[in-house]
N, C-alpha and C positions, 0 to 999 in steps of 0.2 A: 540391882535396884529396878522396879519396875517402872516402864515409862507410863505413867497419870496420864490419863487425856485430860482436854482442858478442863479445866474446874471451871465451871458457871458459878459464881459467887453474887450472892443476895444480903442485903442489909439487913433484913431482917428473916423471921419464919415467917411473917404473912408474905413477905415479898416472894420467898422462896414456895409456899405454899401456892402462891397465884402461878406462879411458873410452870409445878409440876401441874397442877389441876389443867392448865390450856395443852401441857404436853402430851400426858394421857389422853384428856378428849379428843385432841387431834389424830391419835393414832387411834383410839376407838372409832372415831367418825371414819376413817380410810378402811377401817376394817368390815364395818358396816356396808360402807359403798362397794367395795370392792369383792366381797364376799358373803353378804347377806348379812352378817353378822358376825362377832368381835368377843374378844378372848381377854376378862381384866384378873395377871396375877397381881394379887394387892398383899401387903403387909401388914405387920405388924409392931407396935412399938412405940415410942411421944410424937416421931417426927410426923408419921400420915395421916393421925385427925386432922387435921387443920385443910390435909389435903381432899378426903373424904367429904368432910363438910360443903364444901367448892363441888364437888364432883355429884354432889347428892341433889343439887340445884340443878344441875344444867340440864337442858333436852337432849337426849343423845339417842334417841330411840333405846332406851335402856332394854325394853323389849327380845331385843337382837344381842345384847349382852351377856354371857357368863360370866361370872366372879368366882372367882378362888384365892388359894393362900398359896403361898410360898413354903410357909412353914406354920407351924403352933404349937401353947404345948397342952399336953394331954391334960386337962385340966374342962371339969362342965364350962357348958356355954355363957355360963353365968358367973364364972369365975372374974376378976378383975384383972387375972392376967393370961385370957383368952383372945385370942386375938378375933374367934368369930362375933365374941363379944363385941370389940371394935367396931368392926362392920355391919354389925347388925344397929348399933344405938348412932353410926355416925356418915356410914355409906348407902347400906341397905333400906334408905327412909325416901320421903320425897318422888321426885324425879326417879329416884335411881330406886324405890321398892319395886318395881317389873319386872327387874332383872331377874337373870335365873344364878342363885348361889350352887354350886358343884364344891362341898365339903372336902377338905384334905385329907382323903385316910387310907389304911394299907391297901383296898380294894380300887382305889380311884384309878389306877393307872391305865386302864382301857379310857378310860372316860377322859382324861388327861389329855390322853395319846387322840382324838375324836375332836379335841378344841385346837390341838396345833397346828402349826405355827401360833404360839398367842402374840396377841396383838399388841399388849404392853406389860413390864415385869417391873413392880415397883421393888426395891429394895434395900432395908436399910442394914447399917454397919455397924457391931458393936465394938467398944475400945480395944475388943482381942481381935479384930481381923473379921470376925464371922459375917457371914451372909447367910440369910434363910434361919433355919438351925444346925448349919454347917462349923462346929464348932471348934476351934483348935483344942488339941488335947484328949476329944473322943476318938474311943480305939477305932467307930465305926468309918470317919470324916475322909482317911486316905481313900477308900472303895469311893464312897459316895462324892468326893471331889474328881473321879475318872471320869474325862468328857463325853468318854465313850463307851460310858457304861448302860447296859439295856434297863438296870432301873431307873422307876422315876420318883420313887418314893420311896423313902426308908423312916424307921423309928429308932429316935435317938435315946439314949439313959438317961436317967437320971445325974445330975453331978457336976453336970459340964455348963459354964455358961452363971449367967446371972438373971435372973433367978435358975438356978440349980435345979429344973424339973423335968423331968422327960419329956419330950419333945416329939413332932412328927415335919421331916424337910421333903422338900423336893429336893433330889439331888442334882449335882449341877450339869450333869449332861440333859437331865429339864429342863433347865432354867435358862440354858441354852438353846432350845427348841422354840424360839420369840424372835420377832423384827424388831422389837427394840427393848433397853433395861435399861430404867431411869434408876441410880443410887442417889441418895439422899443422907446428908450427913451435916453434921454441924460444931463448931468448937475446934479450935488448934488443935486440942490432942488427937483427933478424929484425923485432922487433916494431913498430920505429921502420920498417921499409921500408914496412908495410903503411900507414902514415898518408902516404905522398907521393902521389905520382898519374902517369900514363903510362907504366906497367907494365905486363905481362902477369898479373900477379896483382891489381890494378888495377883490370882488367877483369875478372877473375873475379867480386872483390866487386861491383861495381857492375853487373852483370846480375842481371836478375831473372825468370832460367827456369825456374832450377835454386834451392835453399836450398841456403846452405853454411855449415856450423857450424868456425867457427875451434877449432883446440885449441893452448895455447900452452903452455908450461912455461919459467920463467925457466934452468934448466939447459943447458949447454949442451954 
């Protein structure tokens, strides 16, 4: 069984919302000060609108910022279950349109490899264990779950996952390449996955490169 770090647990999504959105900023503003400029992997899925929204308000020199994804799946930008969609209608506004967006695609990994260390890695869980689009049950996920493995991106098939659509992750020796990875989850069943073990989230907890602050909220 893997040992969980501690769970931060929140009443509600806005509460946990308010948490991630100061926790990011916080490491975007160090990243800023300390190196000119700050490296945000953002997500995709219900839990980080709320967090987005928060995030698209604040001053942060967004200027100094890139943004990118973790994962998404192959699908136009206009799709509803795009994840640049996401960040275009709920991050990329306000405060936070200055930013510079860096797309996730097979050619990014120069570009990728130019912004690390990133600054913060948001990322959420689905009820099979996944992180990114690291999914259990694709042939591709054992290579792309190697920590130390020299790529940083792979494209995923179709089949696997919920919605069932091909996919493009970072793989986790990426996603490993950050000062810090906030996970984001919510609901029992969620939080019971994180106590079994031979998962890709699994492995997230139980390396120790990176620190990664759980946030959970029993809502669901």
């Amino acid at each position: 069984m893997t040992e969980t770090p501690m769970i931060e647990t929140y009443a509600s999504h806005a509460a946990l919302a308010d948490a991630v959105a100061n926790a990011v900023a916080d490491a975007i503003r160090v990243g800023n000060a300390q190196n000119m400029h700050s490296t945000l992997v953002a997500t995709g899925g219900r839990m980080p609108g709320p967090v987005y929204d928060r995030l698209s308000k604040l001053d942060l020199e967004w200027g100094r910022v890139v943004v990118t994804l973790s994962d998404d799946r192959l699908v136009p930008d206009t799709h509803p279950e795009s994840n640049v969609k996401l960040l275009k209608d709920r991050l990329l506004i306000d405060e936070a349109a200055v930013s510079r967006f860096l797309p996730l695609t097979e050619d990014a990994e120069d570009a990728l490899w130019a912004q690390s260390p990133f600054d913060a890695v948001m990322l959420g869980m689905g009820e099979d264990g996944h992180i990114a689009a690291l999914i259990p049950g694709s042939p591709l996920v054992p290579d792309a779950m190697n920590p130390d493995d020299e790529r940083w991106v792979v494209s995923m098939p179709a089949g696997y996952g919920s919605p069932p659509l091909a996919r493009i992750s970072m793989t986790f020796a990426a996603l490993l390449q950050s000062r810090a990875i906030f996970l984001l989850i919510a609901g029992e069943k969620k939080r019971e996955v994180l106590e079994g073990e031979g998962l890709p989230v699994h492995a997230l907890l139980a390396q120790d490169r990176v620190p990664v602050r759980v946030f959970w909220s029993p809502d669901i």
